[in-house]
Backbone as XML, in Angstrom:
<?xml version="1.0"?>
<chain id="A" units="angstrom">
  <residue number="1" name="UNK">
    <atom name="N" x="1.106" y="-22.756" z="-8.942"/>
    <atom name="CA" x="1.009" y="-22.616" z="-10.369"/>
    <atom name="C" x="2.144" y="-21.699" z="-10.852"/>
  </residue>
  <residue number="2" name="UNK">
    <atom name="N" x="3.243" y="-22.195" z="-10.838"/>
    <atom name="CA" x="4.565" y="-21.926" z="-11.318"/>
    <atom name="C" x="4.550" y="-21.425" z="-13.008"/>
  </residue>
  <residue number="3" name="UNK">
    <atom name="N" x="4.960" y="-20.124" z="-13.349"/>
    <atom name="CA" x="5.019" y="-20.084" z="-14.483"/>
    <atom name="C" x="6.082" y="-21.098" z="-15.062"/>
  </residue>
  <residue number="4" name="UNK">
    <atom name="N" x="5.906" y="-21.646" z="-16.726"/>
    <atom name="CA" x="6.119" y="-22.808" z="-17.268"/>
    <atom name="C" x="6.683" y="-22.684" z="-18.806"/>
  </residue>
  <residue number="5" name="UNK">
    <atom name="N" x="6.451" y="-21.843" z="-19.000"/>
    <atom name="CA" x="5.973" y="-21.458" z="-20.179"/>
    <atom name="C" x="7.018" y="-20.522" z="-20.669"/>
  </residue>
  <residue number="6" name="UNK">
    <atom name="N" x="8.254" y="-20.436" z="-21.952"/>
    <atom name="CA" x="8.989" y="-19.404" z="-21.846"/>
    <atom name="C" x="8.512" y="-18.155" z="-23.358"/>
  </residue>
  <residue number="7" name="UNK">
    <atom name="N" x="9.625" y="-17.062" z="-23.453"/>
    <atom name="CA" x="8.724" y="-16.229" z="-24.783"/>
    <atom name="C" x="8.567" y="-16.944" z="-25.478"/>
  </residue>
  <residue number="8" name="UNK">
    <atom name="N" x="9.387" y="-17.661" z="-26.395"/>
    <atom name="CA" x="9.075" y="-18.391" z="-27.426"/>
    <atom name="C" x="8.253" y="-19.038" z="-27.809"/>
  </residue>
  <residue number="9" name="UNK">
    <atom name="N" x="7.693" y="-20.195" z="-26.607"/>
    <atom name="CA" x="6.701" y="-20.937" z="-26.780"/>
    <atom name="C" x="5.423" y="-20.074" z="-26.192"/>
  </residue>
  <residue number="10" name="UNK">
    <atom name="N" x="5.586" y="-19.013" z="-26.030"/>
    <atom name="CA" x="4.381" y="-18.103" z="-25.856"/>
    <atom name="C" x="3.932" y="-17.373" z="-27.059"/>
  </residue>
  <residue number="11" name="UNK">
    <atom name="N" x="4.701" y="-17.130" z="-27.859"/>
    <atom name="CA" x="4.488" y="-16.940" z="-29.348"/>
    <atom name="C" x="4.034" y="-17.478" z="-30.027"/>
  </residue>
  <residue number="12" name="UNK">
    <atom name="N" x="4.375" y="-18.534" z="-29.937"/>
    <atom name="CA" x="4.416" y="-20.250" z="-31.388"/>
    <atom name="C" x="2.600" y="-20.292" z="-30.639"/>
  </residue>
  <residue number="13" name="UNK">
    <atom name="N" x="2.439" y="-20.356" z="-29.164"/>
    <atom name="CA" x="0.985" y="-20.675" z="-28.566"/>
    <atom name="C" x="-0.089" y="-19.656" z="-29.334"/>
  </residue>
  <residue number="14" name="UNK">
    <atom name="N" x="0.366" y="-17.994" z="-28.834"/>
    <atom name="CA" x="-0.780" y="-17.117" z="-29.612"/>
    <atom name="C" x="-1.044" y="-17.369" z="-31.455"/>
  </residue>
  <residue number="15" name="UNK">
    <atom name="N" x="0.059" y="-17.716" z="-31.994"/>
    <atom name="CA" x="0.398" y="-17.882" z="-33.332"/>
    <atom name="C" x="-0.965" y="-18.846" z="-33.813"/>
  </residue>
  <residue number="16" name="UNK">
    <atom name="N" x="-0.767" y="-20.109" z="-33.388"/>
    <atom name="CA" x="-1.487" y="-21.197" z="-33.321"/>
    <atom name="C" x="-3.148" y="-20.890" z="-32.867"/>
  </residue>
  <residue number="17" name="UNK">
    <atom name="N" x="-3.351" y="-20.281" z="-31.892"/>
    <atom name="CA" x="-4.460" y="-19.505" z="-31.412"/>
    <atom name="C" x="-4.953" y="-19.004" z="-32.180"/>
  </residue>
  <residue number="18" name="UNK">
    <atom name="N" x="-4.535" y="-17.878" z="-32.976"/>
    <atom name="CA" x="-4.695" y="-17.356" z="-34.351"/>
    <atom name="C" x="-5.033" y="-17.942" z="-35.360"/>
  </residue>
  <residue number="19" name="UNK">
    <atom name="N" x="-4.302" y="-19.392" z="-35.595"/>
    <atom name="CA" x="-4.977" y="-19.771" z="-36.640"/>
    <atom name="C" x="-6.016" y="-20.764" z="-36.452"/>
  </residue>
  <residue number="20" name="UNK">
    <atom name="N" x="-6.323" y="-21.201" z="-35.472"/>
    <atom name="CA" x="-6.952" y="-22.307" z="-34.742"/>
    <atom name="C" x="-8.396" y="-21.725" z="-34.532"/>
  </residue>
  <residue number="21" name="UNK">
    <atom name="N" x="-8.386" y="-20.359" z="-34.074"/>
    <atom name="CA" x="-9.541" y="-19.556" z="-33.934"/>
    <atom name="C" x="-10.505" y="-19.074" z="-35.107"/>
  </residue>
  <residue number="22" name="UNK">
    <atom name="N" x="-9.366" y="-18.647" z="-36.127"/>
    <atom name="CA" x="-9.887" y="-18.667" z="-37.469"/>
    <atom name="C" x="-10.412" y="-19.760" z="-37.924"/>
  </residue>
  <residue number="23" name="UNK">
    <atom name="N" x="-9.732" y="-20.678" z="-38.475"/>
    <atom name="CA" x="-10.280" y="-21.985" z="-39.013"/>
    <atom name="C" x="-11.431" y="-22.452" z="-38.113"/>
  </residue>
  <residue number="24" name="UNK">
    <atom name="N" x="-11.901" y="-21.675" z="-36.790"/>
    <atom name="CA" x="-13.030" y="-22.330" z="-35.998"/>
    <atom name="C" x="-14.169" y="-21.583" z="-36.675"/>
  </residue>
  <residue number="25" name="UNK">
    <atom name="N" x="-13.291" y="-20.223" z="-37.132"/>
    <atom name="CA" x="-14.597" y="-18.840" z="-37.330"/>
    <atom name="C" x="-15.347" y="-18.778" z="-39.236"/>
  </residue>
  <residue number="26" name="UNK">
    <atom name="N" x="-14.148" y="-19.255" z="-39.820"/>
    <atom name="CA" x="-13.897" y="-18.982" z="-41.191"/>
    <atom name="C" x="-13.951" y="-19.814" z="-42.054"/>
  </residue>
  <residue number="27" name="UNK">
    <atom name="N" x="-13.438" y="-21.562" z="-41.645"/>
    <atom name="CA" x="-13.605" y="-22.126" z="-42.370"/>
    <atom name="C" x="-15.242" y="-23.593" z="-43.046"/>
  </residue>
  <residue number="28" name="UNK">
    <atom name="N" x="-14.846" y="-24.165" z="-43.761"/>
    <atom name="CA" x="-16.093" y="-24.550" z="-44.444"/>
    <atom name="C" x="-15.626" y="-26.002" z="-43.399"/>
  </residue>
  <residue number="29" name="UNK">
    <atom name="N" x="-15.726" y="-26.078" z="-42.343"/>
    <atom name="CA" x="-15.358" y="-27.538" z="-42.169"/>
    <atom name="C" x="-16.785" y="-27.939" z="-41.705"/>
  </residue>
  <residue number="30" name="UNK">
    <atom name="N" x="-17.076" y="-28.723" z="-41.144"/>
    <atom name="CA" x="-18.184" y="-29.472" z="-40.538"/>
    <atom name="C" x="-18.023" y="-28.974" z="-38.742"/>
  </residue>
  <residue number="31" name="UNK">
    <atom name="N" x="-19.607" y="-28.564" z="-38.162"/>
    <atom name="CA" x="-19.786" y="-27.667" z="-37.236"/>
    <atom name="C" x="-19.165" y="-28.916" z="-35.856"/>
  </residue>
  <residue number="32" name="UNK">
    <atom name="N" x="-18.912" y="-30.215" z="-35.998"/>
    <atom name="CA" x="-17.566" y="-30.651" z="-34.932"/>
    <atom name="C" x="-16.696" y="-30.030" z="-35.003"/>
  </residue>
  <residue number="33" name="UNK">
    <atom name="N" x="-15.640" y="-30.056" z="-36.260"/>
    <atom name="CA" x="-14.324" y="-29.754" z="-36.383"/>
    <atom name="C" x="-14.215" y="-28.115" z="-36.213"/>
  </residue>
  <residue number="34" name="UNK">
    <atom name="N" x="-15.282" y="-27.368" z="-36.061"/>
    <atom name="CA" x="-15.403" y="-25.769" z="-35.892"/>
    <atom name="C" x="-15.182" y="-25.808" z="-34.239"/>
  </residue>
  <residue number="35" name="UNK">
    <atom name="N" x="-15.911" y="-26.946" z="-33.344"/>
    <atom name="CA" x="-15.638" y="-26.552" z="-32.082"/>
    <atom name="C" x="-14.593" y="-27.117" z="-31.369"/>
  </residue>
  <residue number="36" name="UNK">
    <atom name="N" x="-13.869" y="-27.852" z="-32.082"/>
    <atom name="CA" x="-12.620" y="-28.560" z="-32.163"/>
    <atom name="C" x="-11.220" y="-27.547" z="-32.370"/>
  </residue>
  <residue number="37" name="UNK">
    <atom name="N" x="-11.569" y="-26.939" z="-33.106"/>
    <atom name="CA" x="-10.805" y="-25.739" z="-33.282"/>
    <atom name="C" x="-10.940" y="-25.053" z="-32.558"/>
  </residue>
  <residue number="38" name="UNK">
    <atom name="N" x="-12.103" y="-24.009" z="-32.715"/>
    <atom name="CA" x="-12.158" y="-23.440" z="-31.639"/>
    <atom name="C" x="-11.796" y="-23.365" z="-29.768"/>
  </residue>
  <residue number="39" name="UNK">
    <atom name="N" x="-11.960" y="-24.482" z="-29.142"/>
    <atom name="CA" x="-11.637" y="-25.170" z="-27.925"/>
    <atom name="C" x="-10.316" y="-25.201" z="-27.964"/>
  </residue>
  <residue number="40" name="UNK">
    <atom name="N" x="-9.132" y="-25.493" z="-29.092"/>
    <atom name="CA" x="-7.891" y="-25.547" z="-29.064"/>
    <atom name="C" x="-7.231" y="-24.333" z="-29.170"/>
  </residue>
  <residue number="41" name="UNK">
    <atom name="N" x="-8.125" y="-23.966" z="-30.324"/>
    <atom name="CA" x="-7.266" y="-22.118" z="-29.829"/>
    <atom name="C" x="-7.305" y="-21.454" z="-28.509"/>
  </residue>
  <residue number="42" name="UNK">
    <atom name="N" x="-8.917" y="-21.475" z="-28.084"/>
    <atom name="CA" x="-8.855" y="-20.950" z="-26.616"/>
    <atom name="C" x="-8.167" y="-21.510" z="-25.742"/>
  </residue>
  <residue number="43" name="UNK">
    <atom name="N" x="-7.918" y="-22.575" z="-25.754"/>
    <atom name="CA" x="-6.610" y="-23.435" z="-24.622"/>
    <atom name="C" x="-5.198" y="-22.937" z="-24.972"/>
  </residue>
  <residue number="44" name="UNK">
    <atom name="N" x="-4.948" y="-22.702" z="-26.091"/>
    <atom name="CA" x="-3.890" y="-22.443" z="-26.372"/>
    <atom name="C" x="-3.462" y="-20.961" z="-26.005"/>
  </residue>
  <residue number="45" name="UNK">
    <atom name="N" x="-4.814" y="-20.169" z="-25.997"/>
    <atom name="CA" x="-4.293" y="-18.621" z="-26.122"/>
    <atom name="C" x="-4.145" y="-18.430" z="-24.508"/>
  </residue>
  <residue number="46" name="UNK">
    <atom name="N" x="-5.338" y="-18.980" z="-23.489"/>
    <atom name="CA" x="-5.267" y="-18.942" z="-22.481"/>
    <atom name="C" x="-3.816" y="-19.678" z="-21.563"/>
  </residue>
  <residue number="47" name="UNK">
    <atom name="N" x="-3.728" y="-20.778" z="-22.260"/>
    <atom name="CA" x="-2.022" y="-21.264" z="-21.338"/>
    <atom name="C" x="-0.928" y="-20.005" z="-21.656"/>
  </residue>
  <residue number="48" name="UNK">
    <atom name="N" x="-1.112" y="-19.959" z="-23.082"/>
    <atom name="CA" x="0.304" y="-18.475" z="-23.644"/>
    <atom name="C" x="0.083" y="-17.499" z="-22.502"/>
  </residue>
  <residue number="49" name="UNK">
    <atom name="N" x="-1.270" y="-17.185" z="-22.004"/>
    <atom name="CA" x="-1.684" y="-15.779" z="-21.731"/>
    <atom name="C" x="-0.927" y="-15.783" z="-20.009"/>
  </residue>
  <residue number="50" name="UNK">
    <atom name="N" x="-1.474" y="-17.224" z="-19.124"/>
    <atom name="CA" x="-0.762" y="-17.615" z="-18.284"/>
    <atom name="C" x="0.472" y="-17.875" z="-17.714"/>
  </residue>
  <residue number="51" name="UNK">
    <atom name="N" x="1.256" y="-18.131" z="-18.915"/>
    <atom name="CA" x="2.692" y="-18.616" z="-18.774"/>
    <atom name="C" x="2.435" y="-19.813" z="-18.167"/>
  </residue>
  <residue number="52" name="UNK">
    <atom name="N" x="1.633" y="-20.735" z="-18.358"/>
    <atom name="CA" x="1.330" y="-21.969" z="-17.863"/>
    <atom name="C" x="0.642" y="-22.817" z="-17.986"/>
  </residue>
  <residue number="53" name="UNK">
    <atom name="N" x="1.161" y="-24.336" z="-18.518"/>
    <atom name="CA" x="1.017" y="-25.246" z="-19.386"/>
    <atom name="C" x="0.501" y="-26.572" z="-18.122"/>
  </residue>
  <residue number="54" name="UNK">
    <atom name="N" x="-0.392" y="-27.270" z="-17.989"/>
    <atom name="CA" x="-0.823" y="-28.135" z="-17.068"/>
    <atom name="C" x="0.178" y="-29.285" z="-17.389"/>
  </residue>
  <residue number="55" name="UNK">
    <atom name="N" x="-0.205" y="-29.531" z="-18.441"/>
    <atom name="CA" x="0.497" y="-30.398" z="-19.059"/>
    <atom name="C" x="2.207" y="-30.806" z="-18.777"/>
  </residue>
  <residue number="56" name="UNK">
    <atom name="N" x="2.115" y="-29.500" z="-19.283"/>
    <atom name="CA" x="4.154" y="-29.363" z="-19.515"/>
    <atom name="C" x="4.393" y="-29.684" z="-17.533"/>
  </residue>
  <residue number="57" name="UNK">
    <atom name="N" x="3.498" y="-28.782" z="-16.700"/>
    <atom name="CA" x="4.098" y="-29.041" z="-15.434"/>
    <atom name="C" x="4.005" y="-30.605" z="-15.060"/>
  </residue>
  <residue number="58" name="UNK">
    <atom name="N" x="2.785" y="-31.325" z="-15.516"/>
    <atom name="CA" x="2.451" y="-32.838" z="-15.108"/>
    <atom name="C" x="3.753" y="-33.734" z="-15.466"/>
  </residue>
  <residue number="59" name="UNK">
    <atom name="N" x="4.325" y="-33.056" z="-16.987"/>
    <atom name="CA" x="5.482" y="-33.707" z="-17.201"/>
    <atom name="C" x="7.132" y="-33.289" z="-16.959"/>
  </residue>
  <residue number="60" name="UNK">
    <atom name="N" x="6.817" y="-32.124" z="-15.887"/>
    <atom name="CA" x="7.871" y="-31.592" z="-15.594"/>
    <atom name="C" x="8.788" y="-31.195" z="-16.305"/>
  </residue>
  <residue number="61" name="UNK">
    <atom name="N" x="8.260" y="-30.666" z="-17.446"/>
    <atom name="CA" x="8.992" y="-29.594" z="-18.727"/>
    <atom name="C" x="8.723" y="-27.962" z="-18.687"/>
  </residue>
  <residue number="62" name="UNK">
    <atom name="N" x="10.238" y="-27.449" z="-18.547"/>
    <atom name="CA" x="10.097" y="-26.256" z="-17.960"/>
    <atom name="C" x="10.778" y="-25.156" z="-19.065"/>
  </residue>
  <residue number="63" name="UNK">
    <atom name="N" x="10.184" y="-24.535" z="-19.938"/>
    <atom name="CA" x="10.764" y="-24.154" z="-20.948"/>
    <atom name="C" x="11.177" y="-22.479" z="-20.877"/>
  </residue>
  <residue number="64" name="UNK">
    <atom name="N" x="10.883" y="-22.074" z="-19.487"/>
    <atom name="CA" x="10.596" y="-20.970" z="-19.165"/>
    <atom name="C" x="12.489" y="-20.309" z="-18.523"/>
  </residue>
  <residue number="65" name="UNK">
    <atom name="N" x="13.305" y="-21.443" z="-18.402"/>
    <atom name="CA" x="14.747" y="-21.567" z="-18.360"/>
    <atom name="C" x="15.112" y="-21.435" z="-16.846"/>
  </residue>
  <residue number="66" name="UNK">
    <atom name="N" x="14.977" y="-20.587" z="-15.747"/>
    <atom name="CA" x="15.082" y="-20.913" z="-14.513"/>
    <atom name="C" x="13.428" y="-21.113" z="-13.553"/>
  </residue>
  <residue number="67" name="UNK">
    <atom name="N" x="13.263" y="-21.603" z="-12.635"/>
    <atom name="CA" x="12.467" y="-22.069" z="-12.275"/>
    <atom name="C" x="12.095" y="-21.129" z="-11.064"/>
  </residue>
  <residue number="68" name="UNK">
    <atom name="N" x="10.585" y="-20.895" z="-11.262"/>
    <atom name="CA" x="10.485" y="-18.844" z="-10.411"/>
    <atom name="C" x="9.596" y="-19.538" z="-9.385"/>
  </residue>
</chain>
């Protein structure tokens, strides 16, 4: 489990987390789209938190610039 993940897109991830978490906590949507949100922020905050994207490695995208 190779970190994957570089600062930038570790930012843009917590950023998104942030608002993804809110709109799970805060907004008037319908109690699907609350755990819909919610589930995406926590994926999101947890890959940022990792430096590592399942995904990005499945597709062999390495944004992290040399390979550790």
């Amino acid at each position: 489990m190779a970190p994957n993940l570089g600062g930038t897109e570790k930012i843009v991830r917590y950023v998104l987390a942030i608002i993804f978490l809110y709109l799970a906590f805060f907004s008037g949507a319908a109690s699907v789209w609350k755990v819909v949100f919610g589930l995406v922020g926590v994926i999101l905050a947890v890959t940022a938190y990792k430096s590592f994207c399942p995904i990005w490695s499945a597709l062999h995208i390495n944004t992290r610039g040399k390979s550790s």
